[in-house]
C-alpha positions as CSV (number, residue, x, y, z in Angstrom):
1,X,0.0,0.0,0.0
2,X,2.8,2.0,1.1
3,X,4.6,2.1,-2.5
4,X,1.1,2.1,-4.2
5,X,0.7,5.9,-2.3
6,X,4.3,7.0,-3.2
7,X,3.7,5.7,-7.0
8,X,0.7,7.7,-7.2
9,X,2.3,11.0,-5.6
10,X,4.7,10.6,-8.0
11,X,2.6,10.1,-11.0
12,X,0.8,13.7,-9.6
13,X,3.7,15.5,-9.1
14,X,5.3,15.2,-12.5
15,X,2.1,16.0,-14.3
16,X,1.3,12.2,-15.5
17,X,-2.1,12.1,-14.4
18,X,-3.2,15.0,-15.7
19,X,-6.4,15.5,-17.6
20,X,-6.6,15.2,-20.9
21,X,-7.3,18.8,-22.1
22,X,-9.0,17.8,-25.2
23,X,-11.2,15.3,-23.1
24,X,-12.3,18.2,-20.7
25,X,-16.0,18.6,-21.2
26,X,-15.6,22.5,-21.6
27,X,-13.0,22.5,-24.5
28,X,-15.4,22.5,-27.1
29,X,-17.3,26.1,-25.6
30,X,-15.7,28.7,-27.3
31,X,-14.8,30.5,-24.0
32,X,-12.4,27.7,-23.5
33,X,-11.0,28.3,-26.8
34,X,-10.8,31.9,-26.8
35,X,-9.2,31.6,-23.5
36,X,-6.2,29.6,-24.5
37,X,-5.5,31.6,-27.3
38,X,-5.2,34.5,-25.3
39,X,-2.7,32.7,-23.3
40,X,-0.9,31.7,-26.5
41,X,-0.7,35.4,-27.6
42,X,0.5,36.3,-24.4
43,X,3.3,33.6,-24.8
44,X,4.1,34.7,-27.9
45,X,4.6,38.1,-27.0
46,X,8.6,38.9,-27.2
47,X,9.6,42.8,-25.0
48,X,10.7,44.4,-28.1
49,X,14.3,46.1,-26.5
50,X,15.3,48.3,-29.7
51,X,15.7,52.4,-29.3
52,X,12.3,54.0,-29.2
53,X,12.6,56.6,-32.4
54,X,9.1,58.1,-31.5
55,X,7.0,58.2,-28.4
56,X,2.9,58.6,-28.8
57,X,1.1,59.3,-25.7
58,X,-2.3,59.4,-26.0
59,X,-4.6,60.8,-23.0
60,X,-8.5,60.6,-22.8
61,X,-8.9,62.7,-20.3
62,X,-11.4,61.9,-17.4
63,X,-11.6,58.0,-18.9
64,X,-10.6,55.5,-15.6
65,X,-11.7,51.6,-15.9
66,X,-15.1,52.8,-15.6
67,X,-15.5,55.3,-18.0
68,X,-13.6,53.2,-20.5
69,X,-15.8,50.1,-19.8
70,X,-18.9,52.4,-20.5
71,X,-16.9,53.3,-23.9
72,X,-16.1,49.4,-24.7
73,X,-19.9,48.1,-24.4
74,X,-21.1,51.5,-26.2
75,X,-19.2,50.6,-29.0
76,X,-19.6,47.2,-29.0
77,X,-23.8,47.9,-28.9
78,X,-23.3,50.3,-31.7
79,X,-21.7,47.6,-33.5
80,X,-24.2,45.3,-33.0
81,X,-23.0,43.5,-30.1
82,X,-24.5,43.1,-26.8
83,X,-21.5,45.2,-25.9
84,X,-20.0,43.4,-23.0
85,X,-17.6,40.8,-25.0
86,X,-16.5,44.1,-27.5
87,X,-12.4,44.9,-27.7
88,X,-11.4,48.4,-27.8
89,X,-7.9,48.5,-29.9
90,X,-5.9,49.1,-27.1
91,X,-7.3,45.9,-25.2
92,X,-5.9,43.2,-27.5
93,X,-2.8,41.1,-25.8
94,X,-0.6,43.7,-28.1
95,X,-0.5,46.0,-25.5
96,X,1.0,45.7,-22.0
97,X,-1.1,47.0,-19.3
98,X,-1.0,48.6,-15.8
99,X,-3.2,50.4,-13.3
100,X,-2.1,53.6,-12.4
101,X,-2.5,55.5,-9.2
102,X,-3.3,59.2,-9.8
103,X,-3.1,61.3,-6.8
104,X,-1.4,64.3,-6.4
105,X,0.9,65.6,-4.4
106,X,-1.3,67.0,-2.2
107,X,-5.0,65.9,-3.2
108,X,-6.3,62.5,-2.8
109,X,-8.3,63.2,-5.8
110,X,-6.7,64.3,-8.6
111,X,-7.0,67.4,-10.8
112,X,-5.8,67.2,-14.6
113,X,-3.0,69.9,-14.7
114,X,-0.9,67.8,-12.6
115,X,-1.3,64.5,-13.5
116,X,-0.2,65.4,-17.0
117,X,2.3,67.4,-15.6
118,X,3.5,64.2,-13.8
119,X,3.5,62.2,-17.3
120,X,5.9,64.8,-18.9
121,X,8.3,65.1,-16.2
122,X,8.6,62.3,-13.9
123,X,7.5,63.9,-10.7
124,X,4.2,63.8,-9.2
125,X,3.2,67.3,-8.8
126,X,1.1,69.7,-6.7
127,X,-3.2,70.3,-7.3
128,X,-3.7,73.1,-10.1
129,X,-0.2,73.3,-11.2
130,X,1.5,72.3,-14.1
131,X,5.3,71.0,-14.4
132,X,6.5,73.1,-11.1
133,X,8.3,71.3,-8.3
134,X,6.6,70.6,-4.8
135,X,7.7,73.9,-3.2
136,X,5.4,75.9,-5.7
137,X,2.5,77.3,-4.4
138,X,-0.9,77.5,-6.3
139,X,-2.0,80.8,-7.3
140,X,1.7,82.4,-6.2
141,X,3.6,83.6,-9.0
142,X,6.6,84.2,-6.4
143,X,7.5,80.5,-5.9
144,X,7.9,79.7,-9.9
145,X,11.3,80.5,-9.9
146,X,13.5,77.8,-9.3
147,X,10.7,75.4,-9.3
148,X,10.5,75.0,-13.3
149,X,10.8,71.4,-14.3
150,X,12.1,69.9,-17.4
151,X,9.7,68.9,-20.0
152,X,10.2,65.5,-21.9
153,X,9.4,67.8,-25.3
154,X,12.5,70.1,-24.2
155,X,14.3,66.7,-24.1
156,X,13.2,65.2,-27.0
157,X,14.0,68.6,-28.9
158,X,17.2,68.7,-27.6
159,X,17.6,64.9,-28.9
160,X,17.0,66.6,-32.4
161,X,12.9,65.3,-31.9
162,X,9.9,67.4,-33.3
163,X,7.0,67.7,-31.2
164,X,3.7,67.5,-31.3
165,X,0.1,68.4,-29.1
166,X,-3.0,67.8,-30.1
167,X,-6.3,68.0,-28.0
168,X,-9.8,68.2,-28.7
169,X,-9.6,70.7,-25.9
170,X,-8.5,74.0,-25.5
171,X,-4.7,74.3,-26.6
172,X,-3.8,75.7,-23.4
173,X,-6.3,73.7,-21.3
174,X,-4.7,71.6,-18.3
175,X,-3.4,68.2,-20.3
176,X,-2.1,69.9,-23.5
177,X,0.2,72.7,-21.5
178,X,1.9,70.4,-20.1
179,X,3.5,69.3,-22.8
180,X,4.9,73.1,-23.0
181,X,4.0,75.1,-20.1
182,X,5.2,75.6,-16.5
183,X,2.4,77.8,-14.5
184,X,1.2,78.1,-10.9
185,X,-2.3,78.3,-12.1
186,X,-3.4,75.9,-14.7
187,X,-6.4,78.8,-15.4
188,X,-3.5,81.8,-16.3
189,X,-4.5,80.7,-20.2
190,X,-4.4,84.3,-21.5
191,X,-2.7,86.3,-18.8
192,X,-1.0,86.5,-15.4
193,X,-1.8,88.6,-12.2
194,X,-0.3,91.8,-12.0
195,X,3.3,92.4,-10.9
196,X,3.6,88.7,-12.1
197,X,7.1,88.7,-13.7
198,X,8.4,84.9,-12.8
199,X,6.0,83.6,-16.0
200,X,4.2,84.6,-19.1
201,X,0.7,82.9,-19.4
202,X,0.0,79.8,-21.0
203,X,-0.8,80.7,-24.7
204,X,2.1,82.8,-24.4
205,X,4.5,80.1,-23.2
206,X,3.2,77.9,-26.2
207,X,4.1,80.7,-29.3
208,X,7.1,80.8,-26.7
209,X,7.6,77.0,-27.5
210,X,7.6,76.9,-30.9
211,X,9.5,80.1,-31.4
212,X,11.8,78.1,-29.7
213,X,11.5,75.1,-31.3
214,X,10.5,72.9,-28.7
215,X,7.0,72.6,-30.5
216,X,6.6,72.5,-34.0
217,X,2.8,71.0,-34.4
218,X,-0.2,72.5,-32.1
219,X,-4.2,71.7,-32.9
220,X,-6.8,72.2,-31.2
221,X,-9.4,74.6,-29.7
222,X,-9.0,78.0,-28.0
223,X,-8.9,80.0,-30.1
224,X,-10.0,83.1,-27.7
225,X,-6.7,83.1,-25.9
226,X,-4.4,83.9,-29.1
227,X,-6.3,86.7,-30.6
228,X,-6.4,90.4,-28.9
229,X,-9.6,90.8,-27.7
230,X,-13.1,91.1,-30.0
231,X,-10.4,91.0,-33.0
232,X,-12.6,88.2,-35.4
233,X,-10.4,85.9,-37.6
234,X,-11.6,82.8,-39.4
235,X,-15.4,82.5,-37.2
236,X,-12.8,83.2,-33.9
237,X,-13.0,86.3,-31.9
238,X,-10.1,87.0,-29.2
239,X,-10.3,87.7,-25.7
240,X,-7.0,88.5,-25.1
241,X,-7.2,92.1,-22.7
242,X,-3.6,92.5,-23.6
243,X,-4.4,93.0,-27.3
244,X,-1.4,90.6,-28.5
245,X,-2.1,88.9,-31.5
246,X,-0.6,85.5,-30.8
247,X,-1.6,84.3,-34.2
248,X,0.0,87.0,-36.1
249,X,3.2,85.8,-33.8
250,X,3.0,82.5,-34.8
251,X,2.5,83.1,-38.4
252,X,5.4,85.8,-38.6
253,X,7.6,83.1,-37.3
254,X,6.7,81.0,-40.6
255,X,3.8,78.7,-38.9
256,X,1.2,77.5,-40.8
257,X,-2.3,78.8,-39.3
258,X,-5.5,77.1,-40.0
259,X,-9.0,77.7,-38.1
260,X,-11.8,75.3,-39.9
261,X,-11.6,72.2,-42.1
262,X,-10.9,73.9,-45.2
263,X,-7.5,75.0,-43.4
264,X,-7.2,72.1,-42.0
265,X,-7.1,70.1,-45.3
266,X,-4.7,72.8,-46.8
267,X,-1.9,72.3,-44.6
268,X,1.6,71.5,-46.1
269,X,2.5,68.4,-43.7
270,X,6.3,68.1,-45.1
271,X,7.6,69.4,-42.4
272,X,9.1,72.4,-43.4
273,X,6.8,74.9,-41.2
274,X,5.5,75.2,-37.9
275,X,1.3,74.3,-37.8
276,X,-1.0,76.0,-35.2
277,X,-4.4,75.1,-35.6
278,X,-6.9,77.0,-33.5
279,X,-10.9,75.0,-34.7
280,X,-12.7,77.2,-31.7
281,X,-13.0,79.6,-29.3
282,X,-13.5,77.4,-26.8
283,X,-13.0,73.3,-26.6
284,X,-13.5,71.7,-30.0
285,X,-17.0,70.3,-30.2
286,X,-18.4,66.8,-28.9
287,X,-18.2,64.3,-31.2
288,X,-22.0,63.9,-31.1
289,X,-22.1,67.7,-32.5
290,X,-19.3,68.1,-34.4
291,X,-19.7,68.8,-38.3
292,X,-17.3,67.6,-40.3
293,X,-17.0,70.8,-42.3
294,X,-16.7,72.6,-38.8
295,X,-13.9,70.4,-37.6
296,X,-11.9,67.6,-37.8
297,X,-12.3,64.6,-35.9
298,X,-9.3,63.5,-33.3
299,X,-8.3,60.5,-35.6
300,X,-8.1,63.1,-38.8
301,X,-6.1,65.4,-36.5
302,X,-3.8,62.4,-35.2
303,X,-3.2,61.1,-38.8
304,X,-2.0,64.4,-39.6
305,X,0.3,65.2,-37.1
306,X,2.0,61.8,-37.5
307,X,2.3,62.9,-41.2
308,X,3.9,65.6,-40.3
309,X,6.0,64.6,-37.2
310,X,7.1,61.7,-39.4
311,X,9.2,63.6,-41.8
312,X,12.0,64.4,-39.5
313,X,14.4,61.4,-39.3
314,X,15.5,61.6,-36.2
315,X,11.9,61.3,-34.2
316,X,9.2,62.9,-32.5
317,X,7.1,63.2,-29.5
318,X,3.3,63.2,-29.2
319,X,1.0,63.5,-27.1
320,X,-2.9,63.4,-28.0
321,X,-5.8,64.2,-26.2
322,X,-9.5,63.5,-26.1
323,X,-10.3,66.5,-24.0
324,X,-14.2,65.9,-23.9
325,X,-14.9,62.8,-22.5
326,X,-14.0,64.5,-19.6
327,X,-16.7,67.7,-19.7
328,X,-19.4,65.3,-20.5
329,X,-18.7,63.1,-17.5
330,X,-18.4,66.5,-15.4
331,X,-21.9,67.6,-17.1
332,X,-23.5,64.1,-16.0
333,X,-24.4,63.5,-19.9
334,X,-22.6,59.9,-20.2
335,X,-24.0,60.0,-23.9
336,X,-21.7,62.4,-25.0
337,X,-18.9,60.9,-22.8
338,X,-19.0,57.2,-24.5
339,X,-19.1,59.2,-28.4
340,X,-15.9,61.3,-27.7
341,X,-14.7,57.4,-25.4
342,X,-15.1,56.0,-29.1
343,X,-13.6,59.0,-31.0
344,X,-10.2,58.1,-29.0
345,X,-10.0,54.7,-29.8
346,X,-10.4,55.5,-33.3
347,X,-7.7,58.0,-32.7
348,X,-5.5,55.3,-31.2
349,X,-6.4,52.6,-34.1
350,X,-5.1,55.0,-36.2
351,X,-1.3,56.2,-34.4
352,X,-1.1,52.5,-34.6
353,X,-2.1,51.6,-38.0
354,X,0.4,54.8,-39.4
355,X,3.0,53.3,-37.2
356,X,5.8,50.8,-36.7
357,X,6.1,48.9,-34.0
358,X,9.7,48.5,-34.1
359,X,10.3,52.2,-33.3
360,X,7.1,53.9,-31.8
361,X,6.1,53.2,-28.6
362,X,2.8,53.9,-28.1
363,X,1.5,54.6,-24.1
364,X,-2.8,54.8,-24.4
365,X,-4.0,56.1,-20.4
366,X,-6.2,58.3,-18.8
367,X,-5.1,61.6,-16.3
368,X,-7.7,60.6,-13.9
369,X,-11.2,58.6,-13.4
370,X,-14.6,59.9,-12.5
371,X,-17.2,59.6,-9.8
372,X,-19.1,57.3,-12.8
373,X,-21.1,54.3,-11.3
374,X,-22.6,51.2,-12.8
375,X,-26.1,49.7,-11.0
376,X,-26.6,46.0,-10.9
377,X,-27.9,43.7,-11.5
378,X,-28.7,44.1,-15.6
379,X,-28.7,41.5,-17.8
380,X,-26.5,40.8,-20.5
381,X,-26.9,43.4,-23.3
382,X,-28.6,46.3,-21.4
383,X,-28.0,49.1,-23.1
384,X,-24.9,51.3,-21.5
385,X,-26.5,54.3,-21.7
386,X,-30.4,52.8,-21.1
387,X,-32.6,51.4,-18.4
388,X,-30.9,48.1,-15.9
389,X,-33.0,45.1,-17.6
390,X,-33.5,42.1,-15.9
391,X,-30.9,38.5,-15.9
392,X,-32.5,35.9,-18.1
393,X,-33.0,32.5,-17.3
394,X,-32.7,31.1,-20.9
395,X,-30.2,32.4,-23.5
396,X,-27.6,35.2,-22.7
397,X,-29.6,38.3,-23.8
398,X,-31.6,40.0,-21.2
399,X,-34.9,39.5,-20.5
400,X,-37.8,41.6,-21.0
401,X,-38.0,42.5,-17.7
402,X,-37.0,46.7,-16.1
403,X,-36.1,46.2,-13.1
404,X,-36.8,48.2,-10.3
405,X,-35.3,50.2,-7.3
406,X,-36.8,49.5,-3.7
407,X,-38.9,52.9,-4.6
408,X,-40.7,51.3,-7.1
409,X,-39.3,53.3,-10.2
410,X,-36.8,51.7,-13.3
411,X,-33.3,53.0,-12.9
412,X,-30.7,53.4,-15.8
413,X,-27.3,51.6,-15.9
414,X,-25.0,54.5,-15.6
415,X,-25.0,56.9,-12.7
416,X,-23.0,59.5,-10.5
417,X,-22.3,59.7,-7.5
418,X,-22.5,63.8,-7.5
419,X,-23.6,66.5,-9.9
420,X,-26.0,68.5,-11.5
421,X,-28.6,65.0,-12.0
422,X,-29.1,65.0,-8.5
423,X,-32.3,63.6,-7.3
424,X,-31.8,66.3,-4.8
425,X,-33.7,69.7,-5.7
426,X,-32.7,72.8,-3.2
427,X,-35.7,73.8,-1.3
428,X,-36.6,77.7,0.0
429,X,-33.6,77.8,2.7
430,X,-29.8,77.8,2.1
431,X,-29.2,74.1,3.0
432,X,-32.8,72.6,1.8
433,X,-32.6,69.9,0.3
434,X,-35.3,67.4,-0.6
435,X,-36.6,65.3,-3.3
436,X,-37.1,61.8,-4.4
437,X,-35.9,60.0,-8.3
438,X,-38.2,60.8,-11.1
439,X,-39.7,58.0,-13.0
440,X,-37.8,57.0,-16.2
441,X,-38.7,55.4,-19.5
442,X,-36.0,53.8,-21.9
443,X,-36.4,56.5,-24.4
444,X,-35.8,59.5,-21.8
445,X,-32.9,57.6,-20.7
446,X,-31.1,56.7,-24.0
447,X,-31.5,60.6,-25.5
448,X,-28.5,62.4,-26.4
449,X,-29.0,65.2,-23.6
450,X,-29.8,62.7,-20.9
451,X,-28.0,63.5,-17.9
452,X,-27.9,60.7,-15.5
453,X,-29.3,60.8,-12.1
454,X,-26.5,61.7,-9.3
455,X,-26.8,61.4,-5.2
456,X,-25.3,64.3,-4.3
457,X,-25.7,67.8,-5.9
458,X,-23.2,69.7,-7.5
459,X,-23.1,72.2,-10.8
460,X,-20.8,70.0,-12.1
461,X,-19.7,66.4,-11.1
462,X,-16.2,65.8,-9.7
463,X,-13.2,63.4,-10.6
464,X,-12.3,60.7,-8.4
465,X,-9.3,59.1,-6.8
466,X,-9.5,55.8,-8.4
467,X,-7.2,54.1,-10.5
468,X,-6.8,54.3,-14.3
469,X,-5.3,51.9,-16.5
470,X,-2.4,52.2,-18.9
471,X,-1.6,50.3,-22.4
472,X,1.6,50.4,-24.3
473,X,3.1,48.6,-27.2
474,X,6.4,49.2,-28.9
475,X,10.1,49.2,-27.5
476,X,10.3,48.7,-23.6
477,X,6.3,48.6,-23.7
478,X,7.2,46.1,-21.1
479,X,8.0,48.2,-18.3
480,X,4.1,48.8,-18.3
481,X,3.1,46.4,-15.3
482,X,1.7,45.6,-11.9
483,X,0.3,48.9,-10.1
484,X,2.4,51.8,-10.9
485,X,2.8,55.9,-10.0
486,X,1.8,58.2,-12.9
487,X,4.8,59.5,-13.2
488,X,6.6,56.1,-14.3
489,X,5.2,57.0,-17.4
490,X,7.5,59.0,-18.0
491,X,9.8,57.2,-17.1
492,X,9.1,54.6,-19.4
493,X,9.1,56.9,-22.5
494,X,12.1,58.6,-21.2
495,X,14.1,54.8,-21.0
496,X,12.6,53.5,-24.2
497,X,14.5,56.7,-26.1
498,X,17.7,56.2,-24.2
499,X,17.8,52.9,-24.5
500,X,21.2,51.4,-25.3
């Protein structure tokens, strides 16, 4: 009996008795099979060690795990799907992946200006600053100097690099400056307080930047900062109190200028020329309203600045942003978050598609998350932006079935935690708050202007402290794993180009 156990242990520890895997009774279901050829891609993925040539970082701004997972069954649904089993490009076994934690400095949760910051420099940074040092102060011009950190773009310049910035936002908004700007107030877009000396403002600083060379391809919105105030110029009209013509700047320096899609197309992408690109006052339009003899979309603006980064030899650094997923989920309107959501990853499929990746690395991540939440418990298919539909008991669609909250009433999917949907309504006194959920059909909930219903009230909903996730593939794409800071980002990019 003795050797009969010892045989057997034997047999179990060197595999011999293992089952057969083709014998299993779930390797015919195609989860089985889908699962182990993810496992073979992941196997047959080799870190690719070569010299990083060009770096694309691409930001949606505002889109954590939940927001993306909003985007990935919106798509998938608009695709025909039920939404759930769709693959955004960046989620293939390509890409190496990471959380990321987002905190700043000195805020728990996060605000934009510094988390870019932290992605262009390598240091996390303080709340409403961009690319100072920790001993800046918000709002105190006196404490720039000697707190001005270096950019990756002035690095990648000096490495003989162009560089480019493209946003669906506002040029000088929080997550484009940081590719060229250094500011103790992320909102100094057009000008500084008075007596101010230690910095110029942020539109400023970006002529500034290309003048220097440091960037050679800007597009975007804001428009209003660059142009002396009520001068009009291509449907934009300047705000500028100053009355410098930041445009006229640019333009004397040789840049090409372009404000609408007709400039847009006519831009000479060779390389030769500085672009600014200015397509509104303001932030560039959602997706779900933008006309496409208005403005281009962020994948037309990506495949052109790749065009044109492309033509210097030596390499270039860009970063690209979808600005607007992150107003719509502060506006509580998750229909206009998931368009812009799919508007990146079109924007990604293309850097990647116009790419190599035996020289560009390409990093895909958010700056921060949202207070977004997802009710339960819907069955498969629901619609992301509808009404929570009942688990069936046959098939894998969900049933007929709304379901309802404990007050009786149907209850949509998506919600917030805070903001302007709140089921609270202010009553006659200062603090008065009262109310109770409205009741909801499927075709109130799907509309465009929908804005979801929120606990707590606010005029516009907040971000949150919870991870993001971060995607790379290329050379040292590798270095994206476990749970990192968000200024190993950086780091990463700044390896891959020095590699040896």
């Amino acid at each position: 009996m003795k050797t009969i156990v010892c045989t057997s242990l034997a047999l179990a520890l060197t595999g011999s008795v293992a089952f057969a895997q083709d014998a299993l009774p779930q390797a015919s279901s195609q989860w089985y099979k889908d699962g182990e050829a993810t496992i073979q891609a992941i196997l047959d993925r080799q870190p690719n060690t070569n010299r990083a040539k060009n770096v694309i970082l691409l930001i949606a701004d505002g889109n954590g795990v939940g927001t993306n997972y909003a985007t990935r069954l919106f798509d998938g649904q608009q695709k025909g799907m039920l939404g759930e089993e769709n693959v955004l490009p960046y989620e293939t076994p390509e890409f190496y992946s990471a959380l990321v934690k987002t905190y700043n400095i000195n805020a728990q949760t996060p605000d934009s200006a510094p988390t870019a910051g932290s992605m262009n420099t390598g240091v996390k940074q303080r709340f409403n600053l961009i690319n100072l040092g920790e001993e800046a102060i918000h709002d105190d011009c006196s404490t720039v100097e000697g707190n001005q950190l270096a950019l990756f773009s002035e690095m990648m310049t000096e490495a003989g690099k162009s560089v480019g910035v493209v946003s669906t936002a506002r040029l000088t908004h929080a997550t484009p400056a940081a590719v060229y700007a250094k500011t103790a107030n992320r909102n100094w877009e057009d000008a500084v307080p008075e007596g101010c000396t230690a910095q110029k403002d942020i539109a400023t600083q970006l002529i500034d930047a290309m003048e220097a060379g440091t960037v050679d391809f800007a597009m975007g919105g804001g428009g209003r900062y660059f142009l002396p105030k009520d001068k009009e110029m291509g449907g934009l009209k300047g705000r500028r109190e100053d009355n410098v013509d930041l445009v006229e700047r640019a333009t004397g320096l040789g840049a090409q200028f372009a404000s609408d899609t007709a400039g847009f197309q006519s831009l000479k992408l060779d390389g030769s020329s500085p672009v600014l690109a200015l397509f509104n006052n303001s932030h560039m339009e959602y997706e779900a309203d933008r006309a496409d003899n208005d403005e281009p979309s962020l994948a037309d603006m990506t495949k052109a600045a790749i065009e044109y980064l492309s033509k210097n030899e030596g390499g270039y650094y860009l970063e690209i942003e979808a600005g607007r997923v992150d107003h719509a989920n502060h506006d509580g309107n998750a229909a206009r978050a998931m368009r812009d959501g799919v508007a990146f990853a079109e924007a990604v499929a293309m850097a990647d598609e116009l790419t190599n990746d035996e020289d560009t690395l390409i990093i895909v991540t958010a700056d921060h998350e949202h207070a977004i939440a997802f009710n339960g418990y819907c069955g498969r298919g629901s619609a992301i932006l509808g009404l929570c539909y009942d688990v069936a008991q046959v098939g894998i669609k969900h049933s007929d079935k709304v379901l309802t909250a404990d007050d009786g009433k149907p209850y949509t999917v998506i919600g917030y935690l805070n903001g302007t949907g709140s089921v609270l309504k202010k009553g006659e006194g200062e603090n008065d708050y009262t109310g109770s959920r409205p009741d909801l059909d499927q075709e109130t909930a799907t509309d465009l202007d929908y804005v979801q219903q929120a606990l707590i009230p606010k005029s516009s909903e907040t971000h949150s402290g919870e991870d993001v996730a971060v995607y790379a593939k290329g050379p040292w794409a590798h270095l994206v794993d476990g749970t990192i800071e968000q200024n190993v980002i950086f780091h990463v990019m700044n390896h891959a180009v020095n590699a040896q």
